[in-house]
C-alpha positions as CSV (number, residue, x, y, z in Angstrom):
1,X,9.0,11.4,10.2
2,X,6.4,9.1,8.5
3,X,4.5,6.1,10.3
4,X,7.2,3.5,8.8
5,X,11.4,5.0,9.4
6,X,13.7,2.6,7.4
7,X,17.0,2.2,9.8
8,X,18.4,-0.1,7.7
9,X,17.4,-3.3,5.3
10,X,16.2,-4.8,7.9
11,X,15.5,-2.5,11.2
12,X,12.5,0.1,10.9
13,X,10.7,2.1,13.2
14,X,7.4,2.3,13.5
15,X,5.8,5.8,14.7
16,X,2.3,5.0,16.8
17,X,-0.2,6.3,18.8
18,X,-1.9,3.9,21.0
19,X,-6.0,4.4,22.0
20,X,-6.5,1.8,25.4
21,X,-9.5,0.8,26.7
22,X,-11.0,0.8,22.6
23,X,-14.6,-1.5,21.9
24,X,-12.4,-3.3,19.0
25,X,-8.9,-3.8,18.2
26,X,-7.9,-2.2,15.0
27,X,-5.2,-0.7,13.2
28,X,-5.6,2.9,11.4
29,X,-3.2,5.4,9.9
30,X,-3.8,9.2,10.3
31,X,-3.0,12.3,9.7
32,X,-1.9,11.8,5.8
33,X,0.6,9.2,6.9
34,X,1.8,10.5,9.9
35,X,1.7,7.9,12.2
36,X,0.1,4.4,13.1
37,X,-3.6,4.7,15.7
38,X,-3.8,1.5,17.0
39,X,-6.9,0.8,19.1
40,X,-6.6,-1.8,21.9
41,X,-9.1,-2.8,24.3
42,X,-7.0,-3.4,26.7
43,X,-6.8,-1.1,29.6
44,X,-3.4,0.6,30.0
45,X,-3.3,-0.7,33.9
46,X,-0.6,-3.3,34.7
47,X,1.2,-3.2,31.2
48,X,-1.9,-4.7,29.4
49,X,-2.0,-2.6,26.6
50,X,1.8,-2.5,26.2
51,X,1.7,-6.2,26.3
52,X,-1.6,-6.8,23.7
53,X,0.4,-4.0,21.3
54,X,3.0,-6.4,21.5
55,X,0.8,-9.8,20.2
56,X,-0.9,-7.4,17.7
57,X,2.1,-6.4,16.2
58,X,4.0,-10.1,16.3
59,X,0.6,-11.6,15.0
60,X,0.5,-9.2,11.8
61,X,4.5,-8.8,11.0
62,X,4.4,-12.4,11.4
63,X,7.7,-11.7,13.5
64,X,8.6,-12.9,17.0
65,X,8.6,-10.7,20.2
66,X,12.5,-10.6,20.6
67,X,12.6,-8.9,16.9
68,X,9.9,-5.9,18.9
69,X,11.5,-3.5,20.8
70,X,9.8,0.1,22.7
71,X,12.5,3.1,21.4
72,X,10.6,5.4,23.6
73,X,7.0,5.7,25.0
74,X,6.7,3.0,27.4
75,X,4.1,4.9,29.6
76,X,2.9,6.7,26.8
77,X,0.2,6.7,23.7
78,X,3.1,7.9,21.9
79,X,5.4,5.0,20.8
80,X,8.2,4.6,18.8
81,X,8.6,0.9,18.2
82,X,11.8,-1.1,16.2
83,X,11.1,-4.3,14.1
84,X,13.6,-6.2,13.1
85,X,13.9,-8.7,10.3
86,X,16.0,-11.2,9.5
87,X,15.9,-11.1,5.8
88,X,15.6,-8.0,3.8
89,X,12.1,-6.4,3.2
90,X,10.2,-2.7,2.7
91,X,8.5,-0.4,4.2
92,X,5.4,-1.3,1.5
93,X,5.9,-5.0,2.5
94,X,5.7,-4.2,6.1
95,X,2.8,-1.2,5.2
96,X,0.2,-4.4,3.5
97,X,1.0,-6.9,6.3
98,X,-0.5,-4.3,9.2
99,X,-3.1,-2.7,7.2
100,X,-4.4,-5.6,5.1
């Protein structure tokens, strides 16, 4: 699977690995396009990282929380996460707004 899954025109998934506890937040893709590092400094105590993912990822998809869901990982680095849109857009689109 890549880093960006297109479901539908507007429901992808989103394939990342999350490093807690990082000295700056950032977003990286690795492994030839494999999947998503995001580094949070958070620590994953509480739901704190979970929960800082989640404002990172509303903040740059420019989305609201309720269009963010966890597919799997919850307790993991390993996430599987579905956006939602409400108007049609592409992977590229969705690509620039995290990376850029």
């Amino acid at each position: 699977m890549n880093l960006i899954e297109k479901k539908s025109d507007t429901i992808f998934y989103l394939k990342i690995v999350v490093k807690p506890n990082a000295k700056t937040q950032e977003i990286l893709i690795e492994n030839n396009y494999d999947y998503f590092l995001i580094k949070l400094t958070s620590k994953p105590l509480l739901n704190k990282a979970n929960k800082e993912l989640l404002k990172l990822l509303k903040k740059k998809l420019d989305i609201n929380l309720n269009q963010i869901k966890f597919i799997s990982g919850l307790k993991s680095r390993n996430k599987l996460i579905q956006i939602s849109y409400y108007k049609k857009i592409d992977e590229k689109n969705i690509l620039e707004k995290l990376i850029g």
